[in-house]
LUMDOLUM-541835 format. One line per 2 residues: number of its first residue (from 1); their letters; for each residue x, y, z of C-alpha. Coordinates in steps of 0.5 Angstrom, whole numbers. Example, Ala and Ser with C-alpha at 12.3 -4.5 7.8 and 13.67 -1.06 7.14 Angstrom:
<atoms>
1) as) 25/-9/16; 27/-2/14 .
</atoms>
This chain:
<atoms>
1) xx) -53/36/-85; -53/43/-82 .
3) xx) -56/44/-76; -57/50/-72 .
5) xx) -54/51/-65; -48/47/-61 .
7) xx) -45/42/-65; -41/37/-59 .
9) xx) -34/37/-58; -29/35/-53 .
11) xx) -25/42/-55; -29/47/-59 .
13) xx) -35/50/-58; -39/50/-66 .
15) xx) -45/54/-68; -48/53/-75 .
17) xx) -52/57/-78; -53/64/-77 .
19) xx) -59/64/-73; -61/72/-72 .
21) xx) -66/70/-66; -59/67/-62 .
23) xx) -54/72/-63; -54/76/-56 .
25) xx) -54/69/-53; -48/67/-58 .
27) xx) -44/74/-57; -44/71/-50 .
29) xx) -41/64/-51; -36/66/-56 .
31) xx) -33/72/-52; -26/72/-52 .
33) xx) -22/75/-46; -16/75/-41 .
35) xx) -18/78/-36; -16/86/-38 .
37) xx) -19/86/-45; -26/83/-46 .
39) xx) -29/82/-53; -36/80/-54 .
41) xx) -37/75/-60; -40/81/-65 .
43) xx) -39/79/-72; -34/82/-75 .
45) xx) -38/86/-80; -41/90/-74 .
47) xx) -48/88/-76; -53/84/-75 .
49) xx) -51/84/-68; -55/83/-61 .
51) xx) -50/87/-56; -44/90/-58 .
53) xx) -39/90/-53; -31/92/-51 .
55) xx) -30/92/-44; -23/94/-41 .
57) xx) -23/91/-33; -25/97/-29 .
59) xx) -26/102/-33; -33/105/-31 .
61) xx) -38/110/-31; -40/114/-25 .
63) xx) -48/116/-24; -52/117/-19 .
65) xx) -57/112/-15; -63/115/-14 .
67) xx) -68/113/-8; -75/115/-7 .
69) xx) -72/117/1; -65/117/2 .
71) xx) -63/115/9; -56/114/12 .
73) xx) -51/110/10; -54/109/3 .
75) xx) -49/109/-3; -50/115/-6 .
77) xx) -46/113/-13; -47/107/-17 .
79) xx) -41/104/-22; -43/101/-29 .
81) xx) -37/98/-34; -38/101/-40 .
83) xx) -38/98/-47; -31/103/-49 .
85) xx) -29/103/-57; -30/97/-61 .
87) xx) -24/94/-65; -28/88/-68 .
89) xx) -31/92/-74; -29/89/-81 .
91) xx) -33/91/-86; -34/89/-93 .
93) xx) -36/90/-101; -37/85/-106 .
95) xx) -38/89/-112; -42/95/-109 .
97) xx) -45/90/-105; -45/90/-97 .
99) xx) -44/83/-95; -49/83/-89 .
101) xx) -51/76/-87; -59/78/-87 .
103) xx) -58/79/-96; -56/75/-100 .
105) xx) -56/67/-99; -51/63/-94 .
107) xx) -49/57/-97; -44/56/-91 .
109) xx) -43/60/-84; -41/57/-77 .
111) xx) -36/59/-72; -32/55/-67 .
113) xx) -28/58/-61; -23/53/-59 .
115) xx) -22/52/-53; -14/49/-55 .
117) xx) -11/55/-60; -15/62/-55 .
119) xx) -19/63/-61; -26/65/-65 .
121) xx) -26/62/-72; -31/62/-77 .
123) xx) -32/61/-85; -38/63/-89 .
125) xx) -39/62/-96; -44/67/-99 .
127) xx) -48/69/-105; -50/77/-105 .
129) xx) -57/79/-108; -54/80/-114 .
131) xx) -51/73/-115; -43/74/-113 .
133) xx) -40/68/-110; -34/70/-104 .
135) xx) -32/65/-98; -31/70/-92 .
137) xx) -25/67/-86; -24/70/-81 .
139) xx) -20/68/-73; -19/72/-67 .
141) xx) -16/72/-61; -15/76/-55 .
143) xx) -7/75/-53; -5/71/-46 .
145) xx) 2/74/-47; 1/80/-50 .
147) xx) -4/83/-45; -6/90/-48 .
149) xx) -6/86/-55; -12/84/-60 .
151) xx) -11/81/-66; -16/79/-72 .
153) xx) -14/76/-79; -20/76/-84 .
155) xx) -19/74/-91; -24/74/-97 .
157) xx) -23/68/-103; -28/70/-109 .
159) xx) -31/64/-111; -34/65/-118 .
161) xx) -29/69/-123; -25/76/-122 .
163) xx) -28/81/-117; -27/88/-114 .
165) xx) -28/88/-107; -28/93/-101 .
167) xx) -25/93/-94; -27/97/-88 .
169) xx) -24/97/-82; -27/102/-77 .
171) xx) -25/103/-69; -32/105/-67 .
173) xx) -34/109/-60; -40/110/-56 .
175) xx) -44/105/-60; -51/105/-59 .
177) xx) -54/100/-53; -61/97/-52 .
179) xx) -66/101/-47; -65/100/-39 .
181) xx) -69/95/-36; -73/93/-29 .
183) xx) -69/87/-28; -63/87/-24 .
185) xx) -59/83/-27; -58/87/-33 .
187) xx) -54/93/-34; -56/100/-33 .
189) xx) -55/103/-41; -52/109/-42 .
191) xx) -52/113/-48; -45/116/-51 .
193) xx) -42/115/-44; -34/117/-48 .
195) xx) -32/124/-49; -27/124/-55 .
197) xx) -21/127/-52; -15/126/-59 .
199) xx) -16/123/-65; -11/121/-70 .
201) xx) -10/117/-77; -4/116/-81 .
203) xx) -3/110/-86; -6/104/-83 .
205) xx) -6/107/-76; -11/110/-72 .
207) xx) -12/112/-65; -18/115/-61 .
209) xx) -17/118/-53; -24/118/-50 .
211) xx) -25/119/-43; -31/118/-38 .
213) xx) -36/124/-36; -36/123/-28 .
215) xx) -31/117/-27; -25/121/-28 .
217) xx) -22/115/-32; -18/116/-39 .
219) xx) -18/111/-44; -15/110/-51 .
221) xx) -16/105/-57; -11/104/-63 .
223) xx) -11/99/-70; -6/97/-74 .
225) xx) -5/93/-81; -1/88/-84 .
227) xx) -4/87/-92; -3/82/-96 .
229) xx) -5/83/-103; -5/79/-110 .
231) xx) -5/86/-113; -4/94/-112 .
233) xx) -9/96/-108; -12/103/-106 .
235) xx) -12/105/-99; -15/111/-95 .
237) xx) -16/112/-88; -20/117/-84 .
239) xx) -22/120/-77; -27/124/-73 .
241) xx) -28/124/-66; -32/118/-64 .
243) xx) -29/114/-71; -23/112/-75 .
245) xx) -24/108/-81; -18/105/-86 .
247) xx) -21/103/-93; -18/98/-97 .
249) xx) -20/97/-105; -17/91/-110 .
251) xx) -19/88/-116; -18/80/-114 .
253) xx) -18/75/-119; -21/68/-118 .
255) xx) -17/63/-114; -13/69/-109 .
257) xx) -14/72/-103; -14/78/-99 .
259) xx) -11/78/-93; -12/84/-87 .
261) xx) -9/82/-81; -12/87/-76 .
263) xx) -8/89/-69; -11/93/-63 .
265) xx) -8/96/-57; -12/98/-52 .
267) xx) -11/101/-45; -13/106/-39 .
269) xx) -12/109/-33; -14/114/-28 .
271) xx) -8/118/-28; -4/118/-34 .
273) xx) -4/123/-40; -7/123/-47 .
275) xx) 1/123/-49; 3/117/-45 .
277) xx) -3/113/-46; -2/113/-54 .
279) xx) 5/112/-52; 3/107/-49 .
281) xx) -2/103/-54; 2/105/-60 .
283) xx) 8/101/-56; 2/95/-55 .
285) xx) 1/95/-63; 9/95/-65 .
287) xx) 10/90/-60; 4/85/-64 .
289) xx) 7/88/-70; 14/85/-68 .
291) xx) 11/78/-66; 6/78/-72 .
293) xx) 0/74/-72; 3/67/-73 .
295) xx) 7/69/-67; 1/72/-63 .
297) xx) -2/65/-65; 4/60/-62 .
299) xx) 5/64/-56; -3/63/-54 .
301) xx) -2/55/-56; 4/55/-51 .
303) xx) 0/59/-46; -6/55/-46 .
305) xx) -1/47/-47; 1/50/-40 .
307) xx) -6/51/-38; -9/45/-39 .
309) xx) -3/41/-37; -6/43/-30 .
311) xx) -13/44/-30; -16/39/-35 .
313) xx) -22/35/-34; -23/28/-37 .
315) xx) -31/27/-37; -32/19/-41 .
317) xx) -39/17/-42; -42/25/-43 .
319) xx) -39/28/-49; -44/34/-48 .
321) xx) -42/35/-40; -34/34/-42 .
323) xx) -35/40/-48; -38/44/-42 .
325) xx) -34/42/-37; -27/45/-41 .
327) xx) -32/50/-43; -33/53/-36 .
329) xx) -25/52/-35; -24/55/-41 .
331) xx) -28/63/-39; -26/62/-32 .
333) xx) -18/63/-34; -20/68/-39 .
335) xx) -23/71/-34; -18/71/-29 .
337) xx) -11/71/-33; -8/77/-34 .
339) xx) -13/81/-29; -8/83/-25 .
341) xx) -8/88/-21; -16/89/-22 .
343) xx) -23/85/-20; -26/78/-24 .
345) xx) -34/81/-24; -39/76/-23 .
347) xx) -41/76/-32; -32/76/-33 .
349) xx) -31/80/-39; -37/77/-43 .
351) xx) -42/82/-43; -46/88/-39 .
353) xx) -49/84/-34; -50/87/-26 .
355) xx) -47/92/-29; -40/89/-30 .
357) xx) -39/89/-22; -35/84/-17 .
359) xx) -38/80/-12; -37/75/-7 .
361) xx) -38/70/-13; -31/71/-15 .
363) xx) -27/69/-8; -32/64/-6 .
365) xx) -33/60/-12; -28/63/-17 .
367) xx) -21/64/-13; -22/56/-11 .
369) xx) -21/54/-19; -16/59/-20 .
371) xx) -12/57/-13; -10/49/-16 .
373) xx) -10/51/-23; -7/58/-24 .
375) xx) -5/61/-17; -2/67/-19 .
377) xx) -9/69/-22; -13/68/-15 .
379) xx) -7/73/-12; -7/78/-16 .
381) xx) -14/79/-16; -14/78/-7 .
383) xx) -9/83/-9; -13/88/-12 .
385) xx) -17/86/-6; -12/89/-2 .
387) xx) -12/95/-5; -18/97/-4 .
389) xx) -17/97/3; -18/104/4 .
391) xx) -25/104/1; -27/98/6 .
393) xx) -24/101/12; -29/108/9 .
395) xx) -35/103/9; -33/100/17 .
397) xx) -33/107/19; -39/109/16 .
399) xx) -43/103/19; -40/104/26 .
401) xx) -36/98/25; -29/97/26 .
403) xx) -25/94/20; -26/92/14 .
405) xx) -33/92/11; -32/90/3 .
407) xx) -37/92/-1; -43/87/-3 .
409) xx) -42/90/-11; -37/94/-14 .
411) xx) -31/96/-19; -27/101/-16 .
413) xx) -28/98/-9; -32/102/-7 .
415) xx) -39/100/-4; -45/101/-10 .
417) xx) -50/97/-8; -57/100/-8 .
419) xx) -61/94/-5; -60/97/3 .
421) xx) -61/95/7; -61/88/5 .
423) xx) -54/88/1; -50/92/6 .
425) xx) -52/87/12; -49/81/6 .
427) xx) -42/82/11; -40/75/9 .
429) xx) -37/78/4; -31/79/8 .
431) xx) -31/72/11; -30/70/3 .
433) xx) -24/74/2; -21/71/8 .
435) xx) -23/65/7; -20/65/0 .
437) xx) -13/68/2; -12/62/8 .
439) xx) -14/57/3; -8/61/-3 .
441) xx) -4/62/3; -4/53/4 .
443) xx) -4/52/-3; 2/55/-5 .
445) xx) 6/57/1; 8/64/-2 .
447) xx) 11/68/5; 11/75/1 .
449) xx) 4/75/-1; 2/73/7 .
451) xx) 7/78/10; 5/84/4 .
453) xx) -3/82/3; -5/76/6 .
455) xx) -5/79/14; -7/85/14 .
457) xx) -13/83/11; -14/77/15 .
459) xx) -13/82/21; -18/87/19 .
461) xx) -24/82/17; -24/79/24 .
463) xx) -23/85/27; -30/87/22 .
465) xx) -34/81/26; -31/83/34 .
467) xx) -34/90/32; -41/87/29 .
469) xx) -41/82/33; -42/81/42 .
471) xx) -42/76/47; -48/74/50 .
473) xx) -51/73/57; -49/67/57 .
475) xx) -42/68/54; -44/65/46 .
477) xx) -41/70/41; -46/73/37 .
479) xx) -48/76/30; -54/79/29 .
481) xx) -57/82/23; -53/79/17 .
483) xx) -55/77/11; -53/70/9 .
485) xx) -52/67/2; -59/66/0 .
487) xx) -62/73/-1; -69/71/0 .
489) xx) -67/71/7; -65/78/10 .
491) xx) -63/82/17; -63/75/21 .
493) xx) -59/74/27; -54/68/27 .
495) xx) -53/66/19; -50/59/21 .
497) xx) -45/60/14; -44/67/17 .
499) xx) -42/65/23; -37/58/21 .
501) xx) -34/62/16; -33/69/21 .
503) xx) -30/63/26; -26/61/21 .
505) xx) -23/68/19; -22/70/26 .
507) xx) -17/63/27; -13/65/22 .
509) xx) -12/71/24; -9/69/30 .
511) xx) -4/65/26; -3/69/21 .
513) xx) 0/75/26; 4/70/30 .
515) xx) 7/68/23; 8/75/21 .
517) xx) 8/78/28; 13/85/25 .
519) xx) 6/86/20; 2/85/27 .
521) xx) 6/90/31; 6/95/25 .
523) xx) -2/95/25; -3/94/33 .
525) xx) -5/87/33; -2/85/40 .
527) xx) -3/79/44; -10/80/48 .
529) xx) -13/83/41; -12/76/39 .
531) xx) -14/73/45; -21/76/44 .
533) xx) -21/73/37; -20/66/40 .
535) xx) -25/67/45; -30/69/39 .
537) xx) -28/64/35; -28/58/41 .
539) xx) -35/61/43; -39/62/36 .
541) xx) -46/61/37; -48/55/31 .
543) xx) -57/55/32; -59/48/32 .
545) xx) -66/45/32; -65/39/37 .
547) xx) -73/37/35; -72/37/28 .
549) xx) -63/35/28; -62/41/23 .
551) xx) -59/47/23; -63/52/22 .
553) xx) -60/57/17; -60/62/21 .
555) xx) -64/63/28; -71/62/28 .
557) xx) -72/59/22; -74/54/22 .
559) xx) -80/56/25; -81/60/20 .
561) xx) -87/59/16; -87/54/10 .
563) xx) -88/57/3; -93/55/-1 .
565) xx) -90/50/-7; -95/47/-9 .
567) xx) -99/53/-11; -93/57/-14 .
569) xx) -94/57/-22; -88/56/-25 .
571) xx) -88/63/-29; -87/66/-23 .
573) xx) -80/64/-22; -76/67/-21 .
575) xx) -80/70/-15; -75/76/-14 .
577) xx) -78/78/-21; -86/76/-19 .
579) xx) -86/76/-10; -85/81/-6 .
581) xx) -79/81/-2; -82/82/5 .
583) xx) -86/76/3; -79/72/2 .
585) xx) -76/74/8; -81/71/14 .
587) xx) -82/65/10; -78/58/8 .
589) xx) -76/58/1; -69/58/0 .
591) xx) -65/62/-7; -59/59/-6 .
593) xx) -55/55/-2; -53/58/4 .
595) xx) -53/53/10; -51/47/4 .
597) xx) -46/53/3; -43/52/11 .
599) xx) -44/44/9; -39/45/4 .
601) xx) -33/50/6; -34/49/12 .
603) xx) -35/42/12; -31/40/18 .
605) xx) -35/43/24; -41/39/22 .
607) xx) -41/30/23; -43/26/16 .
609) xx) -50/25/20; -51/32/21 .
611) xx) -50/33/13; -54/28/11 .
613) xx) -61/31/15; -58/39/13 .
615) xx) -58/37/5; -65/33/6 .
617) xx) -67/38/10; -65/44/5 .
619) xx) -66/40/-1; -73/41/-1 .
621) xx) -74/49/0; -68/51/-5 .
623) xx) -71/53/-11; -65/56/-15 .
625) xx) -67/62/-17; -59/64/-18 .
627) xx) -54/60/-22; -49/60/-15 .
629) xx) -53/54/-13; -53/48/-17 .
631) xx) -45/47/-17; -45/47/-8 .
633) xx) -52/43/-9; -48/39/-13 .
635) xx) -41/37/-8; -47/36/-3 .
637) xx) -50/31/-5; -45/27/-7 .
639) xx) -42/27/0; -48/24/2 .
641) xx) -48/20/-3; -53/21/-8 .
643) xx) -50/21/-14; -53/21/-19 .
645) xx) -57/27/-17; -50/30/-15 .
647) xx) -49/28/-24; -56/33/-25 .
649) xx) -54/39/-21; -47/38/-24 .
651) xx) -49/38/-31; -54/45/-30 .
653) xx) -48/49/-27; -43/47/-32 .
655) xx) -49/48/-38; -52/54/-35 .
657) xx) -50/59/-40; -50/54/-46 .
659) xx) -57/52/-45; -59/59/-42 .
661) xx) -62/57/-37; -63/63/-33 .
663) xx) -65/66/-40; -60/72/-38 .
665) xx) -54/69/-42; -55/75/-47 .
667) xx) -53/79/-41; -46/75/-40 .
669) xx) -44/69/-38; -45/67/-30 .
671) xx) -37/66/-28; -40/63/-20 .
673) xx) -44/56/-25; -38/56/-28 .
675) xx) -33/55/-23; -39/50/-20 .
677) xx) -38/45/-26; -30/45/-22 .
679) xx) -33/45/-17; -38/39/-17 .
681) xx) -32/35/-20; -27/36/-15 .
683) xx) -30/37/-9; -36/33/-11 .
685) xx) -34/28/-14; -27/27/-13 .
687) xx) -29/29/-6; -23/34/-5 .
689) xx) -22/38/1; -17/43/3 .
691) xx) -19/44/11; -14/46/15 .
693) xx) -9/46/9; -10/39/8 .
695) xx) -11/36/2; -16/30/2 .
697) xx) -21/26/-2; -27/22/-2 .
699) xx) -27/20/-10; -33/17/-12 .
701) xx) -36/16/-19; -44/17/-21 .
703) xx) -47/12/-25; -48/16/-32 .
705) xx) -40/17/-32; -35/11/-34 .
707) xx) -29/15/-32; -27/22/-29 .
709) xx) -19/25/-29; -18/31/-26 .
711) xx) -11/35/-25; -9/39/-20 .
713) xx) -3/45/-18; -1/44/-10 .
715) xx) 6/48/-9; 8/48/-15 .
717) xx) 7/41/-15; 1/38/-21 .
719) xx) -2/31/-20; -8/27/-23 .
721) xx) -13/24/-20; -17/19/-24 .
723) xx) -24/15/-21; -26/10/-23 .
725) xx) -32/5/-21; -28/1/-15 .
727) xx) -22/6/-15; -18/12/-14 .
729) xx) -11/13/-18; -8/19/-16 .
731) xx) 0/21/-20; 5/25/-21 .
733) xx) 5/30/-27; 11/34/-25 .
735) xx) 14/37/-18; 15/33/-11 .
737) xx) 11/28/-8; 4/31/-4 .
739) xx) 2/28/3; -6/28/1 .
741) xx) -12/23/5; -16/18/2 .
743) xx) -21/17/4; -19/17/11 .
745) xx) -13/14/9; -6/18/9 .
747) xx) -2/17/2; 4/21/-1 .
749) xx) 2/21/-9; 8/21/-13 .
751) xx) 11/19/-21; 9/12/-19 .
753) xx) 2/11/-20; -2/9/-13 .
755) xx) -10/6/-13; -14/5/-7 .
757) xx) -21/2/-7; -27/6/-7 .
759) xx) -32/4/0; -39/4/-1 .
761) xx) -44/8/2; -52/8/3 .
763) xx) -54/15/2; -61/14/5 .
765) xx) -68/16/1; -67/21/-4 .
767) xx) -68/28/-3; -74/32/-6 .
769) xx) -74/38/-9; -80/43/-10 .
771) xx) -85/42/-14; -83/44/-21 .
773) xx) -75/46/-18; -71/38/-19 .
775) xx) -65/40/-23; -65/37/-31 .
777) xx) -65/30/-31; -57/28/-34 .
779) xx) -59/21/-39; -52/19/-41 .
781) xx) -55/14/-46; -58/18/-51 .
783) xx) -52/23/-50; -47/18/-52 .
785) xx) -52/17/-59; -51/25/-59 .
787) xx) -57/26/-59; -59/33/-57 .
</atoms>
């Protein structure tokens, strides 16, 4: 039987049927990437379609903010990545008939992305209004191995006799996009954003050089083809400045096929030349040529073995949370893979969303994932980081602070937030890089990157809080007028995250500059500027409400005004889109998790009982307006103890694109959920830490699940942890033994596999959460009847 929608897997993500009405959701979940290029799951056809998208990492345009006033300190240029020439259209005839998948009859159509192979597949059969019979197949991949390298191969089967048909493969710029919108999640549009520059066609190539209007960037698109033929065919190619189009017409008899294997190459750059970028995709496109499509496929299974023999999750007992699971994994690695030298946005590569910009998401929820499974990843995107310095250094300068004030969302590095001042106070921004160079430093040991990178940017982040921060009457360090996470909160003195992760920073680059003290004298750190750090960090103010036994989120808040739940009809969530934000500051509701966040990531500066109380506490103010929350909810939860409800957050932030939760996903996947499914198991469930560069777990196993096995890459050393009701079994999969704690309880794992009981623990009442806002409940019975 078809059914239309998500068929359940363990490795592949499959949808039946066309289904018109979901196609800007699926060009999301079907978008293949490696961190450089990004395609949106676009039918090869062109048409129909819901939002086409081709995205180069950092290629964007530049406009500018408008402000009803203008003030100092605004950002005056706003950046939004740009949908750049789309390689993807395959058009086709059957006997004069276009094959367009509104006409006609589909007798067959599903697609399948695999998460093993790193490909888009899909097979349809199709009747044409005339009555033509053709099986279409086609596959696409965009290369792990080969970075500037796209790759699809169709094929046409006639079905019912003899036929004529005609092959259009086109590269197509300045596609026309949907109006802009009132909601901030979703990008600005932009009518005809590339200016052609050159464009040639010969034989089966062709190549397009555009540029952008304001942003300076130059960027070029080429295609290649390999025909396979049963008979001679006649073939013609044509190009004008924003089109080139190779046709391809044969006579096909019943029982063969027609082959086209179609190669792209694209790249970019601020500073190079028309003859040196075509040069430059032209050697992109032979080298795919050389390796040819079976060779492409191989190097991308072998890319991948390598992946999931570090980073794999075995969920037994849900089959849709395990396919979600190896799903986020899977966009979180396309994300971040071959980045390079460039930023991993909050929406990946996956489509327009947020304008294509970067966040904290991507060191606070995403570096983590990457650290244990594919570390060169996480560096080379805090090296990015690290070459945006400069831009950082502008921005502290400009706010009269000291430092490095990194940017609350951009592209290029530069600050382009027009949500002042709310955004531009969110300077644990700079917190989160630090913290996740310290966490990349202690997880891989890697000396040149501290001594090239890591330092320098440990030491002008903490130099950013000496300046925004000061020490009060009574000798307390103190961070006035931030804002935290929660974004419903804004301007607030002490942010207790804030403070913990700052506190944190300023420690580590202390200690950072006393391992690397030739970088320390080269940028003036001298021993009674780190003297200052470690009295900050000794003297940070943490609020705590001693009637209550909470911390208050920040200071004050815990008197502020309750919001009124129970009179909040469900259609106003999200409040940012329906309340006004003066509203949301001076009241008790949460976004996103803020103090659970400290819970969390600086969990060693709280006791298990002071846990406890905060998580309750929090629990019953959060209402989730943001995809970030669920996974660190999830971790939270399961620390305390209340397991199953640790199982619900887990299953929302892995299934918060598949079930379009925040009913955005047209706008791309949310990178930070997907790192939260990681994050709900490993740290939640498996009760991983990494404080102080040890390694410890806590594992425990909620009741909708029989069995978990997570892996994990420690210096170059992958072990599994498997978790079972009563015990934990921790092995070696490859490298030297690792010292970890279980527990509580120091163990070496090794090639032996060791198990060690479970204790129990009482995790008190349940937590509630507000009315209308409890995460979906996970019902593992009726999941393993695949019943969805």
């Amino acid at each position: 039987m078809t059914v239309q929608g998500y068929e359940t897997a363990p490795w592949e993500l499959r949808w039946h049927t066309l289904a018109i009405d979901q196609l800007e959701r699926t060009e999301s979940t079907f978008a293949l990437s490696n961190g450089h290029i990004g395609i949106r799951g676009t039918l090869e056809e062109g048409e129909p379609r819901g939002k086409p998208g081709t995205y180069l990492n950092g290629f964007y345009k530049e406009h500018a903010l408008p402000y009803a006033e203008a003030g100092y300190g605004y950002p005056e240029a706003g950046q939004t990545v740009v949908n750049v020439t789309d390689g993807k259209v395959i058009r086709l005839l059957v006997e004069d008939e276009p094959f367009d998948m509104r006409y006609g009859t589909a007798t067959a159509h599903e697609r399948w992305l695999d998460f093993r192979s790193g490909t888009l597949s899909r097979l349809t059969e199709w009747v044409s209004p005339t009555g033509r019979q053709v099986r279409v197949h086609t596959q696409r991949l965009v290369s792990f191995t080969q970075r500037a390298v796209v790759a699809i191969r169709y094929e046409v089967e006639p079905l019912d006799g003899d036929m004529q048909l005609v092959l259009q493969s086109d590269l197509l710029a300045n596609e026309p996009i949907e109006p802009e919108t009132k909601d901030p999640r979703v990008a600005a549009a932009l009518q005809s954003p590339l200016v052609s520059e050159f464009a040639l066609a010969e034989d089966y190539h062709a190549v397009l050089v555009h540029r952008t209007r304001n942003s300076g960037l130059r960027m070029a698109a080429a295609m290649d083809h390999q025909i396979e033929s049963p008979h001679a065919f006649r073939s013609d190619i044509i190009v004008e400045e924003d089109l080139a189009r190779l046709t391809v017409a044969v006579d096909v008899p019943k029982g063969d096929r027609l082959v086209v294997t179609k190669f792209l190459g694209y790249g970019w750059s601020a500073k190079r030349s028309i003859p040196a970028l075509r040069a430059q995709v032209s050697a992109a496109l032979a080298g795919a040529r050389q390796t040819g499509w079976d060779g492409l496929l191989a190097e991308q299974r072998a890319f991948l073995d390598d992946f999931w023999e570090t980073a794999d999750i075995q969920l037994d007992g849900d089959p849709e949370l395990q396919q979600a699971t190896r799903f986020a994994l899977f966009h979180i690695l396309q994300a971040g893979a071959r980045g390079e030298s460039r930023a991993i946005p909050g929406k990946g590569l996956t489509g327009p969303g947020y304008d294509g910009h970067a966040f904290w998401d991507t060191e606070s929820f995403v570096l983590p994932v990457l650290t244990y499974t594919v570390p060169e990843a996480a560096r080379d995107a805090l090296r990015w980081r690290h070459s945006t310095l400069p831009k950082a250094r502008e921005r502290a300068v400009q706010l009269g602070l000291r430092g490095a004030a990194f940017p609350w969302r951009s592209i290029n590095g530069a600050e382009c937030s027009a949500y002042w001042p709310a955004g531009t106070a969110a300077f644990h921004v700079s917190a989160a890089i630090a913290d996740a160079v310290v966490r990349y430093l202690d997880a891989t040991g890697d000396t040149e990157f501290e001594r090239d990178v890591g330092t320098e940017l440990l030491i002008e982040t903490a130099r950013l809080w000496m300046s925004l921060g000061h020490f009060d009457l009574h000798g307390k360090f103190r961070i006035d007028g931030v804002t935290g996470p929660d974004e419903y909160s804004a301007i607030a003195d002490n942010n207790v995250y804030t403070n913990l992760m700052a506190r944190r920073n300023l420690l580590a680059a202390a200690a950072s500059c006393e391992r690397v003290p030739e970088v320390a004298e080269r940028l003036g750190a001298d021993e009674p500027e780190l003297g200052t750090w470690r009295q900050a960090a000794e003297r940070m103010f943490v609020p705590y409400d001693e009637e209550l036994g909470v911390h208050p989120q920040s200071e004050g808040f815990t008197e502020h005004a309750e919001w009124d739940f129970d009179n909040t009809p469900a259609e106003d969530y999200p409040l940012l889109l329906n309340v006004p934000y003066f509203d949301l500051y001076r009241k008790q509701v949460i976004k996103q998790a803020d103090l659970v966040l400290a819970l969390h990531l600086c969990g060693d500066r709280f006791t298990p009982e002071e846990k406890a109380r905060n998580f309750a506490y929090y629990e019953a103010r959060t209402v989730r307006d943001s995809s970030l929350s669920a996974g660190t909810q999830a971790v939270i939860a399961a620390e305390v103890g209340h397991l199953d409800l640790a199982y619900d957050y887990v299953g929302e932030a892995a299934l918060t694109d598949l079930h379009d939760v925040h009913n955005n996903v047209r706008e791309g996947l949310h990178m930070a959920s997907l790192a939260g499914a990681w994050h709900g198991v490993v740290a939640g469930f498996g009760g991983m830490r990494d404080h102080n560069g040890e390694i410890t777990f806590a594992p425990r196993l909620p009741e909708g699940l029989d069995r978990i096995e997570f892996r994990m890459c420690v210096r170059g050393n992958r072990f599994a942890v498997e978790i079972h009701r009563d015990r934990a079994t921790y092995r070696l999969v490859a490298g030297e033994p690792v010292e970890i704690t279980h527990h509580g309880q120091p163990c070496k794992v090794s090639e032996h596999p060791m198990s060690l009981s479970i204790p129990e623990i009482d995790p008190g009442p349940a937590p509630t959460q507000p009315p209308g806002r409890a995460p979906s409940r996970r019902h593992p019975e009726r999941l393993r009847r695949h019943e969805f």
